[in-house]
LOTIVEX-647053 format. One record per residue: x, z, y of N, C-alpha, C in turn; residue in three letters. Coordinates in pm, whole numbers, plus 50000, padded with zeros to 5 digits. Each point is the difference from the previous one (the first is absolute). Last residue first. Layout:
! residues N
+--------+-------+---------+---------+-------+----------+--------+-------+---------+------+
: n_east :  n_up : n_north : ca_east : ca_up : ca_north : c_east :  c_up : c_north : rest :
+--------+-------+---------+---------+-------+----------+--------+-------+---------+------+
:      X :     Z :       Y :       X :     Z :        Y :      X :     Z :       Y :  ALA :
...
+--------+-------+---------+---------+-------+----------+--------+-------+---------+------+
! end
This chain:
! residues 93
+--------+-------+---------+---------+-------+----------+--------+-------+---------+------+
: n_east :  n_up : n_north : ca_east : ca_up : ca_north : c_east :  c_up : c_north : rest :
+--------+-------+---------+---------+-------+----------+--------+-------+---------+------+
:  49414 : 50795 :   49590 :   49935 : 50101 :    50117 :  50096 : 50117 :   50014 :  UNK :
:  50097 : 49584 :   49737 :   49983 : 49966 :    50122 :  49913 : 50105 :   50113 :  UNK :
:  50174 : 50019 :   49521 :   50099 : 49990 :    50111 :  49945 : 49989 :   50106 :  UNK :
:  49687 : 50101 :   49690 :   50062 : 50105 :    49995 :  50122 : 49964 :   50114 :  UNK :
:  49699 : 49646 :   49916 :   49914 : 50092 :    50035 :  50118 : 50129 :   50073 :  UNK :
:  50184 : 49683 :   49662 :   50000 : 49932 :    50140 :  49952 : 50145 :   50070 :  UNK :
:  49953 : 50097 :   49554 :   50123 : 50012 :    50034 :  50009 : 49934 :   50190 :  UNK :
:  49602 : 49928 :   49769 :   49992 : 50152 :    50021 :  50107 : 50032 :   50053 :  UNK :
:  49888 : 49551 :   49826 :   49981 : 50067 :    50151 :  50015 : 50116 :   50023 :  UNK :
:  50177 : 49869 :   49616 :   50032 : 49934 :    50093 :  49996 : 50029 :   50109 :  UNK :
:  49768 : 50160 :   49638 :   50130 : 50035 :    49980 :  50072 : 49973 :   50127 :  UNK :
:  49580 : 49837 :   49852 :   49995 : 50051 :    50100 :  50121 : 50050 :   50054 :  UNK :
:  49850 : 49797 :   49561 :   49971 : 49936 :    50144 :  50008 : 50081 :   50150 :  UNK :
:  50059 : 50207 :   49540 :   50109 : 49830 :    49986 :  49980 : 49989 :   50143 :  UNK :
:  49744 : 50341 :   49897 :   50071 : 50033 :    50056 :  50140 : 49933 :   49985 :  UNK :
:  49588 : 49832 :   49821 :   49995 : 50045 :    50156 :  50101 : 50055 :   50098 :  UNK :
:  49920 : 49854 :   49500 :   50110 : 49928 :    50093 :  49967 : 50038 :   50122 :  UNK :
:  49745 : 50225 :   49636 :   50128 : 50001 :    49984 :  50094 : 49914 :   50101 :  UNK :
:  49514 : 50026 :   50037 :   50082 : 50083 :    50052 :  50151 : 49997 :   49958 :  UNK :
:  49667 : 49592 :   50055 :   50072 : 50042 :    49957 :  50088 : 50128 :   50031 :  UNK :
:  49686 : 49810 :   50247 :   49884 : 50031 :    49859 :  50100 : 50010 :   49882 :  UNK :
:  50195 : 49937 :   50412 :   49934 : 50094 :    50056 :  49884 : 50030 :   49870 :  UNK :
:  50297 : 49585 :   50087 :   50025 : 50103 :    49968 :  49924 : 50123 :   49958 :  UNK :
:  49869 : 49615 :   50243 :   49917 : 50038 :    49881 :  50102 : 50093 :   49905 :  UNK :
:  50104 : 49827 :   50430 :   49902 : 50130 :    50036 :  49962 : 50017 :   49878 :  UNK :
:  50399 : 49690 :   50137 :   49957 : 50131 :    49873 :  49909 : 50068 :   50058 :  UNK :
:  50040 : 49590 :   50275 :   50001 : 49973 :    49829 :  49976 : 50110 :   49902 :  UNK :
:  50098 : 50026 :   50468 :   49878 : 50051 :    49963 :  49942 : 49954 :   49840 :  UNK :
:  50426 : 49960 :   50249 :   49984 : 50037 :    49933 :  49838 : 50082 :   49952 :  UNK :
:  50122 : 49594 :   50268 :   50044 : 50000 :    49856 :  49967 : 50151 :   49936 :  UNK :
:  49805 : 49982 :   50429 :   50052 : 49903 :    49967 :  50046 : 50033 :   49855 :  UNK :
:  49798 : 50292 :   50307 :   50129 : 50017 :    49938 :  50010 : 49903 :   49961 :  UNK :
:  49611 : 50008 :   50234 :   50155 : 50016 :    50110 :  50104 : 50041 :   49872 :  UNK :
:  49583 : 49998 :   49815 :   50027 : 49840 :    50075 :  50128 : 50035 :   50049 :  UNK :
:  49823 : 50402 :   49856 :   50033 : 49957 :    49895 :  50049 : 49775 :   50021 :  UNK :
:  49739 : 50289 :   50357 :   50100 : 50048 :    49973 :  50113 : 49936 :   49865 :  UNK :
:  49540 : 49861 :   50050 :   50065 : 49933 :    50077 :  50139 : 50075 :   50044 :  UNK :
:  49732 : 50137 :   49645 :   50064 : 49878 :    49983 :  50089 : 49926 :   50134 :  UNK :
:  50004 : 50548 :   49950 :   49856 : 49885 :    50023 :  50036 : 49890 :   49982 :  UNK :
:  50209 : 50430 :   49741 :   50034 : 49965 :    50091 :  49894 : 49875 :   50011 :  UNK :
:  50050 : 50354 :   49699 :   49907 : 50049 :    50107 :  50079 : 49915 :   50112 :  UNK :
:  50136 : 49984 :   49499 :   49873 : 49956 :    50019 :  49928 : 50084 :   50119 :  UNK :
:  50466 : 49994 :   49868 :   49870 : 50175 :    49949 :  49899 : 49943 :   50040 :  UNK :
:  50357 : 49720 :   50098 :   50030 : 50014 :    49804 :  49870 : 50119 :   49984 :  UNK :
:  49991 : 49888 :   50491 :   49989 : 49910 :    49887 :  50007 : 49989 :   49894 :  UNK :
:  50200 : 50327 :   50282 :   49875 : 49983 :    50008 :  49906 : 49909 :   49910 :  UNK :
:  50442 : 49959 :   50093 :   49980 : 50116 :    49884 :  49874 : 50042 :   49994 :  UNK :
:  50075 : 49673 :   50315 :   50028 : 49914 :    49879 :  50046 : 50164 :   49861 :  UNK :
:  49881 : 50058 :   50506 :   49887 : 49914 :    49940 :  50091 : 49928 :   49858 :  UNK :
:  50315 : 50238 :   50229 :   49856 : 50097 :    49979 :  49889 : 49922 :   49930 :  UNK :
:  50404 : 49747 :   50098 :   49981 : 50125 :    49863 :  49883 : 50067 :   49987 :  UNK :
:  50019 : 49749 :   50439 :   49964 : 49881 :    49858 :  50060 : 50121 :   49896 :  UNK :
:  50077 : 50185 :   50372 :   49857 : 50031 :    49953 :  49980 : 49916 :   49919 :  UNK :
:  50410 : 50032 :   50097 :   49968 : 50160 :    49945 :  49852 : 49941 :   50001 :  UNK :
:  50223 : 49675 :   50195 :   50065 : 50001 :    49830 :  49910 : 50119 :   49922 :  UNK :
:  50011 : 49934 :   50472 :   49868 : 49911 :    49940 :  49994 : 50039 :   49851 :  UNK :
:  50312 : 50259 :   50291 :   49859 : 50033 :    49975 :  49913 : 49899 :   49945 :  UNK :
:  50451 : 49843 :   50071 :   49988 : 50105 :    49904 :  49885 : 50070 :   49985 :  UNK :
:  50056 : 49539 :   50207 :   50034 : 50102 :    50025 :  49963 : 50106 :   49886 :  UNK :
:  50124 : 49516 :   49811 :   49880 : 50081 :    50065 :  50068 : 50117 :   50048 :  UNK :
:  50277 : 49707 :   49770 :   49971 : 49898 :    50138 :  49882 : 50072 :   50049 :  UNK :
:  50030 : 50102 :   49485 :   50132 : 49967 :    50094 :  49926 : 49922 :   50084 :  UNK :
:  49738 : 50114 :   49673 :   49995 : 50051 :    50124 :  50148 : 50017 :   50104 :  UNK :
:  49783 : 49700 :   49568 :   49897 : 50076 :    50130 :  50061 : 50057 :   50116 :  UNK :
:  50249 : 49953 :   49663 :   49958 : 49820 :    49999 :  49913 : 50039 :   50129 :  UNK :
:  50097 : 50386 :   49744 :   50125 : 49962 :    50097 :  49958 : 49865 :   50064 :  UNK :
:  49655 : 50132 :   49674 :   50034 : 50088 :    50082 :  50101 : 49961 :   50117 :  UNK :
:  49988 : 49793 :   49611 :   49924 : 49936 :    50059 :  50025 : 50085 :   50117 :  UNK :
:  50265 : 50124 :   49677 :   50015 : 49906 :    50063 :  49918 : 49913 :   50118 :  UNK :
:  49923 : 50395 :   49720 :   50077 : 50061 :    50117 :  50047 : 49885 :   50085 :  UNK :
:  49686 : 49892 :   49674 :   49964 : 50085 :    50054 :  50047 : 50035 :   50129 :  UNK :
:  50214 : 49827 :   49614 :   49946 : 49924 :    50065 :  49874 : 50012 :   50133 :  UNK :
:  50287 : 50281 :   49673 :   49998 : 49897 :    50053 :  49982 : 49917 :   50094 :  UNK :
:  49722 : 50280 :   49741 :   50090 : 50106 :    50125 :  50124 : 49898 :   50051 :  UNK :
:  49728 : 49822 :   49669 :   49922 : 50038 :    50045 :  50060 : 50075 :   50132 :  UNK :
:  50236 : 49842 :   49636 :   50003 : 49929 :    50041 :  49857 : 50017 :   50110 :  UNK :
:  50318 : 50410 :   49846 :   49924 : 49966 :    49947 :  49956 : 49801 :   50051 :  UNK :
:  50462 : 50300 :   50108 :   49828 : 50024 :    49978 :  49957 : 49886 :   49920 :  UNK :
:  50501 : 50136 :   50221 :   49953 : 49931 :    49893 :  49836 : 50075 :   50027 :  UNK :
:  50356 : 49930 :   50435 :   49967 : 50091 :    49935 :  49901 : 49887 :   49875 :  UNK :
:  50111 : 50014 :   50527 :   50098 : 49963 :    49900 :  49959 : 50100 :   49890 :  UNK :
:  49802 : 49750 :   50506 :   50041 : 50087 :    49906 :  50082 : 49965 :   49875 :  UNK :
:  49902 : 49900 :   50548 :   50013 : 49936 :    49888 :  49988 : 50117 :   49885 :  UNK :
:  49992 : 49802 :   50581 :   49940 : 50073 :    49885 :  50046 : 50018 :   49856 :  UNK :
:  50011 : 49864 :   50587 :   50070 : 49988 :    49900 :  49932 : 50081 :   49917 :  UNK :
:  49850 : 50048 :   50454 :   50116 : 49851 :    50001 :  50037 : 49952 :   49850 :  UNK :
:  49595 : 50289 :   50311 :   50069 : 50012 :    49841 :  50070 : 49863 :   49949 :  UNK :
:  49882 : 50243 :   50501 :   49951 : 49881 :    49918 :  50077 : 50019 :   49838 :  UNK :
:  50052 : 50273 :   50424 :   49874 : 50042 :    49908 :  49974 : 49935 :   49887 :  UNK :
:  50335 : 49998 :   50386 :   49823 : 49919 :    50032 :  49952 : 50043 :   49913 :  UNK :
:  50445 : 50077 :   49910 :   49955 : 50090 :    50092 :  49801 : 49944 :   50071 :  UNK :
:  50139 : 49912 :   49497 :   50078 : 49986 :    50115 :  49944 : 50093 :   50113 :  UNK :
:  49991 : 49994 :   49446 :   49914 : 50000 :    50117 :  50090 : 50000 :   50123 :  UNK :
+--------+-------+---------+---------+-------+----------+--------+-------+---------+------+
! end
């Protein structure tokens, strides 16, 4: 995050699942080049989303990764899909 706030760079490193993956990938795809509060509320509405209390038209603004909302009838990968945002979430506040 630069001094503007803007989230210049991203990446992770680490083995999972092809669900957490790709996940963390899409994630970064999203939000490099966003000020850092956008980043925090597209998470909000997209952990929101795996718990089925986010509004379609919320669930629109994530773009790709609104692909895993049907996660969410899968508990075992929930915490595949989120792994990601939770870690971003945690650096960026």
């Amino acid at each position: 995050v630069n001094e503007e706030g803007i989230i210049e760079d991203g990446a992770f490193v680490g083995d999972g699942c092809a669900i957490s993956q790709a996940s963390a990938d899409i994630m970064l795809d999203m939000v490099i080049g966003l000020e850092k509060d956008e980043a925090i509320r597209l998470s909000d509405i997209f952990l929101r989303m795996i718990k089925g209390e986010a509004t379609d038209e919320e669930i629109d603004e994530l773009d790709e990764a609104g692909a895993l909302k049907d996660i969410s009838h899968m508990p075992a990968r929930v915490k595949c899909a989120v792994l990601g945002w939770h870690t971003m979430d945690e650096l960026l506040k």
